[in-house]
Backbone as XML, in Angstrom:
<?xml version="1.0"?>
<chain id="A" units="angstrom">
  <residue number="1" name="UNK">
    <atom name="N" x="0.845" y="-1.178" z="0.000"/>
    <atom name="CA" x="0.000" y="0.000" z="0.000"/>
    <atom name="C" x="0.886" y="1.235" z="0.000"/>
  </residue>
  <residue number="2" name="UNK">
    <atom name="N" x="0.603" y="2.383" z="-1.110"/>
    <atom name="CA" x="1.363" y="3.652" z="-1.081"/>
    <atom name="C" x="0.735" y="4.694" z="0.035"/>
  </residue>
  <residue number="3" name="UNK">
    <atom name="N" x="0.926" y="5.338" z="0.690"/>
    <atom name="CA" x="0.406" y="6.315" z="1.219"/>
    <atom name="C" x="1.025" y="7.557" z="0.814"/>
  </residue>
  <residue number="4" name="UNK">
    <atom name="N" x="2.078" y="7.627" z="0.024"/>
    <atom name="CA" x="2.302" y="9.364" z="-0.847"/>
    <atom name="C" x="1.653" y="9.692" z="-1.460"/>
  </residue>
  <residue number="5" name="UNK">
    <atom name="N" x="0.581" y="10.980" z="-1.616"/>
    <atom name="CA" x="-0.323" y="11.192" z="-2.380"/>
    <atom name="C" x="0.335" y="12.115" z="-3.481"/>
  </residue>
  <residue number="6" name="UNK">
    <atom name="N" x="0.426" y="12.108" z="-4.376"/>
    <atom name="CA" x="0.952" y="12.888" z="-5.585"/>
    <atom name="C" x="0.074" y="14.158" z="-5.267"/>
  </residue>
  <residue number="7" name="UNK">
    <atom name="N" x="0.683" y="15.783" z="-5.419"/>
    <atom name="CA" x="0.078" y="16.730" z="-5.244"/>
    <atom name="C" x="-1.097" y="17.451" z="-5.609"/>
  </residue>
  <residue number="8" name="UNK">
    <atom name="N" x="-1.536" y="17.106" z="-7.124"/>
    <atom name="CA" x="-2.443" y="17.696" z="-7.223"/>
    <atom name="C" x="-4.420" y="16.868" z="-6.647"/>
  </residue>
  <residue number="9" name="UNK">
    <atom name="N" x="-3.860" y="15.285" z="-6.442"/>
    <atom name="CA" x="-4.333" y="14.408" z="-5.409"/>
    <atom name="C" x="-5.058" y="14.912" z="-4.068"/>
  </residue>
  <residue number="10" name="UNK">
    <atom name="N" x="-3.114" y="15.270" z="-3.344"/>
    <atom name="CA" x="-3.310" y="15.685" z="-1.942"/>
    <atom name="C" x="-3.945" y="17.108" z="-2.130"/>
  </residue>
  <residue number="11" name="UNK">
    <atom name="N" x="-3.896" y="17.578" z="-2.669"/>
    <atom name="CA" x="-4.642" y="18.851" z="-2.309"/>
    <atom name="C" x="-6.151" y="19.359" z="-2.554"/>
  </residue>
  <residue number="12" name="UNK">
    <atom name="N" x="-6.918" y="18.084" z="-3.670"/>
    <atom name="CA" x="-8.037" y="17.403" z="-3.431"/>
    <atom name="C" x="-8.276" y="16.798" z="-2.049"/>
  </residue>
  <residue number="13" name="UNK">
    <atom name="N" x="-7.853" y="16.088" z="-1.255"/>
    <atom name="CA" x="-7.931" y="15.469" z="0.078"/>
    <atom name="C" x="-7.730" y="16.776" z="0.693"/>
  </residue>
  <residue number="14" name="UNK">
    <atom name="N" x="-6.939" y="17.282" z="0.767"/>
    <atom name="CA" x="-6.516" y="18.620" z="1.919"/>
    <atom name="C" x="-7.991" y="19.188" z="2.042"/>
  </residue>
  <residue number="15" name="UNK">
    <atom name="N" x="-8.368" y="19.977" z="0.729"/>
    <atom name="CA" x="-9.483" y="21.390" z="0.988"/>
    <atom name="C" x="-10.683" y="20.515" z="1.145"/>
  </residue>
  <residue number="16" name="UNK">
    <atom name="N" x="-11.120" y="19.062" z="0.865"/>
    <atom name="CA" x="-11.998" y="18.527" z="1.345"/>
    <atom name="C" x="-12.458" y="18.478" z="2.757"/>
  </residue>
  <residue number="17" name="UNK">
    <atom name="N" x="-11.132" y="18.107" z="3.871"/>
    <atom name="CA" x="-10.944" y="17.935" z="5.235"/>
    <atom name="C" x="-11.073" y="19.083" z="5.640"/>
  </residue>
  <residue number="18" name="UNK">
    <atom name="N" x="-10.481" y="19.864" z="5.002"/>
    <atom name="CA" x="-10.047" y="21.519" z="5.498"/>
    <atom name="C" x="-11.587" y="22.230" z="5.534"/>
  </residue>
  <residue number="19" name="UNK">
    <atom name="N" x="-12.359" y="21.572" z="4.859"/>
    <atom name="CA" x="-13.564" y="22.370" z="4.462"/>
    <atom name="C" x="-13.508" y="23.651" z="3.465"/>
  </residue>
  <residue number="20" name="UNK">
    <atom name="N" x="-12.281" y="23.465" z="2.816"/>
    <atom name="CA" x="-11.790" y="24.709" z="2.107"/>
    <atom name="C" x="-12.735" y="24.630" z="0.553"/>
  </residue>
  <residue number="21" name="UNK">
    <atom name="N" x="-13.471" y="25.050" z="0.496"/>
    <atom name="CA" x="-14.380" y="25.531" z="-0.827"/>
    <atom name="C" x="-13.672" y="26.149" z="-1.664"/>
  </residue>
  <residue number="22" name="UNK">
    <atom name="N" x="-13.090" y="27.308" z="-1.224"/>
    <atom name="CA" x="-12.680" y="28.497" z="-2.131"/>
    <atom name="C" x="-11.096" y="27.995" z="-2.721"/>
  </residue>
  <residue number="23" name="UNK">
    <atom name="N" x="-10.363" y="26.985" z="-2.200"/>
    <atom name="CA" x="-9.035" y="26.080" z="-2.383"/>
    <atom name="C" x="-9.356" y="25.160" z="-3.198"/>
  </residue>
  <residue number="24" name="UNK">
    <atom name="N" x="-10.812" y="24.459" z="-2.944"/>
    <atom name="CA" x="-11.250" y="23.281" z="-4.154"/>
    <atom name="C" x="-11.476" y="23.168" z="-4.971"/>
  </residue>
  <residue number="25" name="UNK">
    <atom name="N" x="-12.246" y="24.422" z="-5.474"/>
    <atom name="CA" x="-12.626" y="25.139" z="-6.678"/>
    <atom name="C" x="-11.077" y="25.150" z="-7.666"/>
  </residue>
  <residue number="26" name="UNK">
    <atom name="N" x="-10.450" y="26.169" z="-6.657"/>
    <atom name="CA" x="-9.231" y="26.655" z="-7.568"/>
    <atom name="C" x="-7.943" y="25.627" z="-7.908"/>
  </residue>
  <residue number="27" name="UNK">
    <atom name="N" x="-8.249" y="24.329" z="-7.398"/>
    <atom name="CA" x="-7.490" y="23.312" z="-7.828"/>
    <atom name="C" x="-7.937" y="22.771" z="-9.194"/>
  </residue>
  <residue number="28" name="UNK">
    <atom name="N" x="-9.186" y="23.023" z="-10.122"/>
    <atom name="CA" x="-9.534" y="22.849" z="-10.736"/>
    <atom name="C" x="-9.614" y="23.554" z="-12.435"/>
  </residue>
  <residue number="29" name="UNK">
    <atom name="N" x="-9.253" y="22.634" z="-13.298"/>
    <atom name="CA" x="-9.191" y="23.620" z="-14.708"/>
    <atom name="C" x="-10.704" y="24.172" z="-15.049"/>
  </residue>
  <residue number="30" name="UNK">
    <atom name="N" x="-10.523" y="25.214" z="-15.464"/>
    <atom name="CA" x="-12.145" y="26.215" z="-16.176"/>
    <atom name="C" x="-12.697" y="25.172" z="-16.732"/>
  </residue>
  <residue number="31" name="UNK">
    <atom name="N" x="-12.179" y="24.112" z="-17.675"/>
    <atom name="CA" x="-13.085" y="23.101" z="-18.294"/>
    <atom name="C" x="-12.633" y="21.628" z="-17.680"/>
  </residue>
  <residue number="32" name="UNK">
    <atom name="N" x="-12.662" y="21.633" z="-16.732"/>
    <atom name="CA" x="-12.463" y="20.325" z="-15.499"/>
    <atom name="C" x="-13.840" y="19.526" z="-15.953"/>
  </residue>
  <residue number="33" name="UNK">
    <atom name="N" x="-13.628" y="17.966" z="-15.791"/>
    <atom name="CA" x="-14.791" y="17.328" z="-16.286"/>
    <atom name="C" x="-14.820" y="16.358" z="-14.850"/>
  </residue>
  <residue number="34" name="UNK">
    <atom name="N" x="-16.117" y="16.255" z="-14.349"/>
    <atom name="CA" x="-15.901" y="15.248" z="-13.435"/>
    <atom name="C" x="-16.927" y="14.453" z="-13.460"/>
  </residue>
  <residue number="35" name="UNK">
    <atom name="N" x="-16.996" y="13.170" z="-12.847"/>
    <atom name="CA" x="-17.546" y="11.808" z="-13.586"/>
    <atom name="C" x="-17.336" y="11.299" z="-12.168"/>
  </residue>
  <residue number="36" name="UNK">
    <atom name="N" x="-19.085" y="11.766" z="-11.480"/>
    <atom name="CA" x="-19.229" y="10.990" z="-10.422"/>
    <atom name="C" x="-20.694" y="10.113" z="-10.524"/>
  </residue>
  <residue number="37" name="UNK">
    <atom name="N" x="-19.553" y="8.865" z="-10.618"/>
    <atom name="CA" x="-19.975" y="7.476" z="-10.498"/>
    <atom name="C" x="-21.577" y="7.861" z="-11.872"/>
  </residue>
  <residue number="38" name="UNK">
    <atom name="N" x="-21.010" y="7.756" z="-12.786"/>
    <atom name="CA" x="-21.540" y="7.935" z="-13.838"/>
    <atom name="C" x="-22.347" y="9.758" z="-14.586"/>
  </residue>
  <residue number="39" name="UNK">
    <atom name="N" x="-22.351" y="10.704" z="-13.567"/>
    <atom name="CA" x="-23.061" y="11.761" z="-13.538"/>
    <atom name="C" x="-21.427" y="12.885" z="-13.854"/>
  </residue>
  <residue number="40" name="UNK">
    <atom name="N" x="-22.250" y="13.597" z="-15.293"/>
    <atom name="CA" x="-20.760" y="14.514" z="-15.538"/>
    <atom name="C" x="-21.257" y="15.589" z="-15.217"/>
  </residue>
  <residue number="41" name="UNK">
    <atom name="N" x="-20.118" y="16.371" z="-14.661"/>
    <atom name="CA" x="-20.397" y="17.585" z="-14.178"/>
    <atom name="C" x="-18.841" y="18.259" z="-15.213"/>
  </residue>
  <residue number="42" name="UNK">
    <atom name="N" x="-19.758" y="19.434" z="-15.854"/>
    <atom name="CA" x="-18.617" y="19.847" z="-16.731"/>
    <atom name="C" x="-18.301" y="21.435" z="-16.103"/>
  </residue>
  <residue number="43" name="UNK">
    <atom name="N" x="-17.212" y="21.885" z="-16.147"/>
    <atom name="CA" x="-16.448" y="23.513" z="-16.040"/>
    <atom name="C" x="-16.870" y="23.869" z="-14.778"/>
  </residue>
  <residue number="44" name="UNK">
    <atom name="N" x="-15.773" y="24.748" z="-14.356"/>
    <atom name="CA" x="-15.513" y="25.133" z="-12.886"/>
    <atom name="C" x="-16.838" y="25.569" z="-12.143"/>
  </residue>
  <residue number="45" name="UNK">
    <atom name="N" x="-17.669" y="26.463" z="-13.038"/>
    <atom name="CA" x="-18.879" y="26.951" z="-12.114"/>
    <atom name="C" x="-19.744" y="25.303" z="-11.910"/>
  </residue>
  <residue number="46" name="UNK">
    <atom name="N" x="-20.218" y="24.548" z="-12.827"/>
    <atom name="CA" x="-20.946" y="23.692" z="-12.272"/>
    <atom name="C" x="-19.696" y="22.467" z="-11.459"/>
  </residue>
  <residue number="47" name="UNK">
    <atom name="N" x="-18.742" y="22.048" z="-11.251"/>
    <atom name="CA" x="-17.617" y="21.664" z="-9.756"/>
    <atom name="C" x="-18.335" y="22.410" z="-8.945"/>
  </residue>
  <residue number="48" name="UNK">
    <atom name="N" x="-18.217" y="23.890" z="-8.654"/>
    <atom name="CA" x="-18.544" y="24.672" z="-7.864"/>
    <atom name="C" x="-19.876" y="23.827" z="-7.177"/>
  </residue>
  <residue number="49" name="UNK">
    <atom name="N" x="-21.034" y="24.006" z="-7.796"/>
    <atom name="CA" x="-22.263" y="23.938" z="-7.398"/>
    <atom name="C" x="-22.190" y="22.235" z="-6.708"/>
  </residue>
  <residue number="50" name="UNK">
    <atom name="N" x="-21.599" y="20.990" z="-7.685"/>
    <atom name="CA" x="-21.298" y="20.204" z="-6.928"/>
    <atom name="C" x="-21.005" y="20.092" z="-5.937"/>
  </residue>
  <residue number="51" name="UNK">
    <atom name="N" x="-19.371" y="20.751" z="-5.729"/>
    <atom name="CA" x="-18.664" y="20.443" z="-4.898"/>
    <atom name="C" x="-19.925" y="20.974" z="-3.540"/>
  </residue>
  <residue number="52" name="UNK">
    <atom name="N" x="-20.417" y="21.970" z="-3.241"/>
    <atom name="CA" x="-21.247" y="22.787" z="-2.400"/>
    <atom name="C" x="-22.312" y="21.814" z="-1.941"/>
  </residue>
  <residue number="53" name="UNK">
    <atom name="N" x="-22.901" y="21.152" z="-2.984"/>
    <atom name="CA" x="-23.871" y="20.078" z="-2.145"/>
    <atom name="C" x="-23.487" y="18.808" z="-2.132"/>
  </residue>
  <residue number="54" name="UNK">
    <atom name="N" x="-22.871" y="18.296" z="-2.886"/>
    <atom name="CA" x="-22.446" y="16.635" z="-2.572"/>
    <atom name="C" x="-21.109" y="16.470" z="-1.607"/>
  </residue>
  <residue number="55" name="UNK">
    <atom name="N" x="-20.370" y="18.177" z="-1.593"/>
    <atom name="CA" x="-18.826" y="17.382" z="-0.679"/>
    <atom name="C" x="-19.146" y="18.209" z="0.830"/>
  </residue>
  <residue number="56" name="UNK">
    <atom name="N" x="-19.483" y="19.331" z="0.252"/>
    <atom name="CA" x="-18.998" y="20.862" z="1.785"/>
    <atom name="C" x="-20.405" y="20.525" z="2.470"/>
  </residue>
  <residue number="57" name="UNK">
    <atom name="N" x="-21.778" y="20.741" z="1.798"/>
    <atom name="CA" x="-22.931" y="20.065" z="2.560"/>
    <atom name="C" x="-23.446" y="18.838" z="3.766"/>
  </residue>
  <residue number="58" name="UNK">
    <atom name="N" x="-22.537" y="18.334" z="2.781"/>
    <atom name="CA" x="-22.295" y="16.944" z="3.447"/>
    <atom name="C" x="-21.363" y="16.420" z="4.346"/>
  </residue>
  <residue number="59" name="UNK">
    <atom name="N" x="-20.357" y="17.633" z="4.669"/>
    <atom name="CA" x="-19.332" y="17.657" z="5.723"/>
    <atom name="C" x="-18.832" y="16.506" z="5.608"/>
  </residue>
  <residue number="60" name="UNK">
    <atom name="N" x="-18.072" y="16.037" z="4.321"/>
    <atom name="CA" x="-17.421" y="14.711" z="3.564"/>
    <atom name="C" x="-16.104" y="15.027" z="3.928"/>
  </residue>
  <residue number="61" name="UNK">
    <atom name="N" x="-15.411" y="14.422" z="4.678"/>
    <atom name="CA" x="-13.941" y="13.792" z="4.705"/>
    <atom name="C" x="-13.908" y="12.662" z="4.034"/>
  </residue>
  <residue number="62" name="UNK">
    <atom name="N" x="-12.270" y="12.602" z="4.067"/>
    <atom name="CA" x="-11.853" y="11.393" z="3.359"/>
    <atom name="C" x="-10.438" y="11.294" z="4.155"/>
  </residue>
  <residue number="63" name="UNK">
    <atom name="N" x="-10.205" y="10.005" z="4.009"/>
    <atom name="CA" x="-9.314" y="9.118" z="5.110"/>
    <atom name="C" x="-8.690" y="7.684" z="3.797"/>
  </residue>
  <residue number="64" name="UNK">
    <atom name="N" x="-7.629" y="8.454" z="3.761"/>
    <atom name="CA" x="-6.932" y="7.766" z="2.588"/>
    <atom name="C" x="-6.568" y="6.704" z="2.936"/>
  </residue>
  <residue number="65" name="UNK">
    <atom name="N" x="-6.648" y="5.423" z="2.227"/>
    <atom name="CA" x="-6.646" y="4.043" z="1.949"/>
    <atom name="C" x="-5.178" y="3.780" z="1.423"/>
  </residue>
  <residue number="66" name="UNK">
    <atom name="N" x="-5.100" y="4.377" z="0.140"/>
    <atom name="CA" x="-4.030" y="4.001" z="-0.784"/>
    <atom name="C" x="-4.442" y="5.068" z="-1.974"/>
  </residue>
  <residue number="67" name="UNK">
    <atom name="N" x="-2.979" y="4.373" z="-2.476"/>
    <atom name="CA" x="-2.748" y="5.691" z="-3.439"/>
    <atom name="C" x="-2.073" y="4.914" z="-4.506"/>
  </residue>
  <residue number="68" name="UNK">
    <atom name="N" x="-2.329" y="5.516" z="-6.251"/>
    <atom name="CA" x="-1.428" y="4.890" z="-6.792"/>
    <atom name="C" x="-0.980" y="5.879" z="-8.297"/>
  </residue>
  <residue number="69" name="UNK">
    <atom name="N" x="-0.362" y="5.674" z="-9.074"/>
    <atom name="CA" x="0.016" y="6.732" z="-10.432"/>
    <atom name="C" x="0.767" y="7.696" z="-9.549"/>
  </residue>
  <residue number="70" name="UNK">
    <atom name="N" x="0.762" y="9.146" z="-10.301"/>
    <atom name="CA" x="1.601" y="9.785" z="-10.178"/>
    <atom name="C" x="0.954" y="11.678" z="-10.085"/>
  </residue>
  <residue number="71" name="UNK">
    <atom name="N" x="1.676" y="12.045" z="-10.035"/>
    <atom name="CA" x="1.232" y="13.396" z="-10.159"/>
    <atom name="C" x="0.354" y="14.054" z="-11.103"/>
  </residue>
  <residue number="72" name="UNK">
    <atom name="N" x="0.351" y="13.268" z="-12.438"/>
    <atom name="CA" x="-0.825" y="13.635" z="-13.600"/>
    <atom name="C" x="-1.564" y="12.587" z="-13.810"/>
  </residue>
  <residue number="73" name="UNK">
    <atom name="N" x="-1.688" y="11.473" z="-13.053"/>
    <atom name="CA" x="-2.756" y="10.704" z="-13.079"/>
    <atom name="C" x="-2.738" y="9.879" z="-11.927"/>
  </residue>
  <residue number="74" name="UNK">
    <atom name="N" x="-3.291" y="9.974" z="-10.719"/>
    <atom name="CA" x="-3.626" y="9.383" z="-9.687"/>
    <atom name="C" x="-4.734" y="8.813" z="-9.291"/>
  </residue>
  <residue number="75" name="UNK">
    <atom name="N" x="-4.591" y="7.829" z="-8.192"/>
    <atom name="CA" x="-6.388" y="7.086" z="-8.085"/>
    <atom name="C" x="-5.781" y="7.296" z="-6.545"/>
  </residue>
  <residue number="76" name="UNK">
    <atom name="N" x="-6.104" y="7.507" z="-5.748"/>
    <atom name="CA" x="-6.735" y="7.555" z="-4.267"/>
    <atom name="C" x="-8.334" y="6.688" z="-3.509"/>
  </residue>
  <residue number="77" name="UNK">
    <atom name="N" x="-7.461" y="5.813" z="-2.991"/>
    <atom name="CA" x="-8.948" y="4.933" z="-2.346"/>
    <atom name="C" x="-9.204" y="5.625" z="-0.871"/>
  </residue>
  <residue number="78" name="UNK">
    <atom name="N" x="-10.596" y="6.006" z="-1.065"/>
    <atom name="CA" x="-10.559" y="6.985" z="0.731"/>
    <atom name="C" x="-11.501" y="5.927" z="1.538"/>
  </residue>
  <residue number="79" name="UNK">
    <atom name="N" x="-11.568" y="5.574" z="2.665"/>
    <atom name="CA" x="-12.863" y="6.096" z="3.742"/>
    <atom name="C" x="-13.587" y="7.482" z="3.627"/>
  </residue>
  <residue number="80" name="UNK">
    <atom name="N" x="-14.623" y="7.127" z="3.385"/>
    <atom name="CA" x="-15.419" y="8.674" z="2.987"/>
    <atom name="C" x="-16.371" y="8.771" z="4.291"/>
  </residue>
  <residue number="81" name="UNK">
    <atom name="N" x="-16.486" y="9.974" z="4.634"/>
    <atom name="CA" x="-17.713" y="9.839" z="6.045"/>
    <atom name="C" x="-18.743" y="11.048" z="6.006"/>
  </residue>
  <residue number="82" name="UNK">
    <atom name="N" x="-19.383" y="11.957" z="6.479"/>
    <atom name="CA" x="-20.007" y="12.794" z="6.980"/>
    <atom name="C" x="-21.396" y="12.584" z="7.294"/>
  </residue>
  <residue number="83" name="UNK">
    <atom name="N" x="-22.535" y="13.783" z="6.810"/>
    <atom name="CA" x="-23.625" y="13.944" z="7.518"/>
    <atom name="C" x="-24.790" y="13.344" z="5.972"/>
  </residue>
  <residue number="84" name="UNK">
    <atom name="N" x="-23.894" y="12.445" z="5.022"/>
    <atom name="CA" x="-24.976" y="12.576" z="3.968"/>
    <atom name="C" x="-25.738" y="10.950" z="4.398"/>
  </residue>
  <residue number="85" name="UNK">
    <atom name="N" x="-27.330" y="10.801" z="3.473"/>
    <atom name="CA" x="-27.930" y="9.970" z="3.688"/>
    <atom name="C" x="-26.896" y="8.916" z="3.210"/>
  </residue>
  <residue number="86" name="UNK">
    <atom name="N" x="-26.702" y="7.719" z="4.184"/>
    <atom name="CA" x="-26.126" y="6.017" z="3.887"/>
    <atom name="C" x="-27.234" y="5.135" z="3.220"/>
  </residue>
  <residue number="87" name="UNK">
    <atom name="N" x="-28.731" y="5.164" z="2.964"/>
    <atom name="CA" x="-29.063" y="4.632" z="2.683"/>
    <atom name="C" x="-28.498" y="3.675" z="1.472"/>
  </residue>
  <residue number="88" name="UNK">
    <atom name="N" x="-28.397" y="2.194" z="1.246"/>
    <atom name="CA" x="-27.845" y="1.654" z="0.336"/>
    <atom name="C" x="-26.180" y="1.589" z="0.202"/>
  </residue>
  <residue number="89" name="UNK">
    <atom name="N" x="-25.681" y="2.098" z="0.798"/>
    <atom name="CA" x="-24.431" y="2.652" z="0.703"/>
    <atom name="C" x="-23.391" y="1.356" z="1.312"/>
  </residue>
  <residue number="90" name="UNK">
    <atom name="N" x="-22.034" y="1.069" z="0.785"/>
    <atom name="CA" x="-21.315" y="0.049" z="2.179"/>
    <atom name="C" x="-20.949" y="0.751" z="3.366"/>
  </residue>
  <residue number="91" name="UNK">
    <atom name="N" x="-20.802" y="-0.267" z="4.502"/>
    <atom name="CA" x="-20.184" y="0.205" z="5.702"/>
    <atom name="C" x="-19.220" y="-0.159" z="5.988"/>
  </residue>
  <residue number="92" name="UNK">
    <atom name="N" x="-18.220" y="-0.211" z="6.129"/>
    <atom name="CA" x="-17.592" y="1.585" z="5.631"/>
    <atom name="C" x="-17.393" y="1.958" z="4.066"/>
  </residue>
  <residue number="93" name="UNK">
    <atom name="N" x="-17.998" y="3.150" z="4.037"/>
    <atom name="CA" x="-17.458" y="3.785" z="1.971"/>
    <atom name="C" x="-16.577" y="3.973" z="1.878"/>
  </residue>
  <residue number="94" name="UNK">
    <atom name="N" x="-16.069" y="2.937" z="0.427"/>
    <atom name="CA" x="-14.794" y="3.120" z="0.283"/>
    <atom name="C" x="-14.801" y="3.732" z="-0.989"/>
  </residue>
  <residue number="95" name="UNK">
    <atom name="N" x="-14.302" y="4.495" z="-1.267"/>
    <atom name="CA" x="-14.493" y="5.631" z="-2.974"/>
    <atom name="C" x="-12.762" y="5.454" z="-3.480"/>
  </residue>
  <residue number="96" name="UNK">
    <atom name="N" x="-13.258" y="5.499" z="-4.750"/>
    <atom name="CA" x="-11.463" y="5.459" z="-5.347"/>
    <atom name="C" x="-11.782" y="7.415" z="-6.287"/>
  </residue>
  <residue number="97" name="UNK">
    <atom name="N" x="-11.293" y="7.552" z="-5.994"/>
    <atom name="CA" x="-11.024" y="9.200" z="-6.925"/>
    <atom name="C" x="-9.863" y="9.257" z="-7.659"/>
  </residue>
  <residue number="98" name="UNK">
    <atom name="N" x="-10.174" y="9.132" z="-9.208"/>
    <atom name="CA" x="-8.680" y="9.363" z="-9.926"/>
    <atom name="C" x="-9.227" y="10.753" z="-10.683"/>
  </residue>
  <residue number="99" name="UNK">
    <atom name="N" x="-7.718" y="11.924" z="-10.003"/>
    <atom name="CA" x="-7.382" y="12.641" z="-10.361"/>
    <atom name="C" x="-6.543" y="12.914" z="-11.589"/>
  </residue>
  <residue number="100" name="UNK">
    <atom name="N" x="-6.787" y="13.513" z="-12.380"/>
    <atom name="CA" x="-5.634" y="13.549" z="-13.735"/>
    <atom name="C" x="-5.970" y="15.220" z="-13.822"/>
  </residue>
  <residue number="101" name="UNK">
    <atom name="N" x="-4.249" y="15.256" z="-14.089"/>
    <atom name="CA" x="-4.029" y="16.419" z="-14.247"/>
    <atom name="C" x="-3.790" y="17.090" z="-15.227"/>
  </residue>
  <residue number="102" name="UNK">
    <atom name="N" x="-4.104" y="18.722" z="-15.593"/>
    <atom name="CA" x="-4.234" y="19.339" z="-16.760"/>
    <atom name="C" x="-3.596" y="20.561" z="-16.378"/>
  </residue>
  <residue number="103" name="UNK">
    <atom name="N" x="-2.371" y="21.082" z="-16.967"/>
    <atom name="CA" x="-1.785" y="22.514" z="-16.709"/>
    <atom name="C" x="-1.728" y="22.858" z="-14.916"/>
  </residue>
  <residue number="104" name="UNK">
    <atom name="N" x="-1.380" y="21.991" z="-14.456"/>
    <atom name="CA" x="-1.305" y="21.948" z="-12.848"/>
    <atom name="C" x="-2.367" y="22.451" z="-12.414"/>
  </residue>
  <residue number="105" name="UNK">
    <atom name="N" x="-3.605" y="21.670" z="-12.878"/>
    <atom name="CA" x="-4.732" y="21.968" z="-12.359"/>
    <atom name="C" x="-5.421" y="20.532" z="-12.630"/>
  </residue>
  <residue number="106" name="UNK">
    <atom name="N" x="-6.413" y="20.393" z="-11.706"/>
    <atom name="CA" x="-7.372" y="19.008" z="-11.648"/>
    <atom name="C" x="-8.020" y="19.442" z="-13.345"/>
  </residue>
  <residue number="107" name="UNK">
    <atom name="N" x="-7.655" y="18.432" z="-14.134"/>
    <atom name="CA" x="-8.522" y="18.482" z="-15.144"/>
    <atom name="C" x="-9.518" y="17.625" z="-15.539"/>
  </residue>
  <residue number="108" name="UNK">
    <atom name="N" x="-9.439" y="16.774" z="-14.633"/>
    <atom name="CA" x="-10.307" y="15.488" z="-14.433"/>
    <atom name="C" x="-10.710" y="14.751" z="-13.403"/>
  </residue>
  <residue number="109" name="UNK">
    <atom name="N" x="-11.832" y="14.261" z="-12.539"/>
    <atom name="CA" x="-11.738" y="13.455" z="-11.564"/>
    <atom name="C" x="-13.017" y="12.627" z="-11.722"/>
  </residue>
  <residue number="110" name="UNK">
    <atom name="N" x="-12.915" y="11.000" z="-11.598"/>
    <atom name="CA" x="-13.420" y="10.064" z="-11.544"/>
    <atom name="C" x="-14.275" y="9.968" z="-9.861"/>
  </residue>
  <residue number="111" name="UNK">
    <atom name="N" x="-15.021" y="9.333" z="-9.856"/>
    <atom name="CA" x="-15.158" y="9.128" z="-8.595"/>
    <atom name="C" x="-16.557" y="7.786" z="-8.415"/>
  </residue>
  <residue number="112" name="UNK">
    <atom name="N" x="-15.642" y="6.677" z="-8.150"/>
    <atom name="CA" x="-16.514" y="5.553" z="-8.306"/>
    <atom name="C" x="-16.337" y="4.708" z="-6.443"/>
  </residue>
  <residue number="113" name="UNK">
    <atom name="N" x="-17.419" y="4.064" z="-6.407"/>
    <atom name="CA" x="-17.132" y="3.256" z="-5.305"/>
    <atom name="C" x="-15.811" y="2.230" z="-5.258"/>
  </residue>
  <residue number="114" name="UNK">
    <atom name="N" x="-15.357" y="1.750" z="-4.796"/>
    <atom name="CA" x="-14.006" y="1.226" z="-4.341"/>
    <atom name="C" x="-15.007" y="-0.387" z="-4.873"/>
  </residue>
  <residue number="115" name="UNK">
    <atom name="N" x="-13.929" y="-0.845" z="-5.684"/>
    <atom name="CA" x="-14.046" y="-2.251" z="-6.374"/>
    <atom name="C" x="-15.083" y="-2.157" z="-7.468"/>
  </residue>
  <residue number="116" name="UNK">
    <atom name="N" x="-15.490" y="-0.879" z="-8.269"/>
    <atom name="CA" x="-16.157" y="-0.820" z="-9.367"/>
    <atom name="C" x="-15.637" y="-0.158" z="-10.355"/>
  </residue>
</chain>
């Protein structure tokens, strides 16, 4: 198991924990595409609106598992926790997030349950 998170990774994990909104956003390219668990959310203003109700709403940490790739393409397996509905969900959530990077900015992030 790696536990070095390649940077543009860790700093996805950081402003998540941190509760940092205004840091999460700006880790992100203007045309950032993200692809959670099948649902795309395209360019920084709609991240924004995401990030606000599915991560900061939900007072979502993440508690890193493992780590693997590199600085322009990483997968991170977390423990995910907060205040959102579990219905259906495993106990404990395990989420893999692969980050890929674009002009040192998140230009991409995956985000599927852990073993799918």
């Amino acid at each position: 198991m790696t536990t070095h998170v390649p940077e543009q990774a860790a700093g996805f994990v950081r402003a998540v924990n941190d509760r940092d909104h205004a840091g999460f956003i700006a880790l992100f390219a203007e045309d950032a595409v993200i692809d959670d668990a099948g649902r795309e959310i395209r360019g920084r203003e709609a991240v924004r609106a995401w990030a606000a109700h599915d991560i900061f709403a939900a007072n979502a940490t993440l508690e890193v598992r493992d780590v693997s790739g590199t600085d322009g393409d990483a997968t991170v397996t977390a423990k995910v926790d907060g205040t959102f509905d579990r219905t259906g969900l495993p106990d404990p959530l395990l989420m893999t997030f692969r980050v890929v990077g674009d002009r040192g900015k998140i230009g991409g992030l995956t985000c599927r349950l852990a073993g799918n």
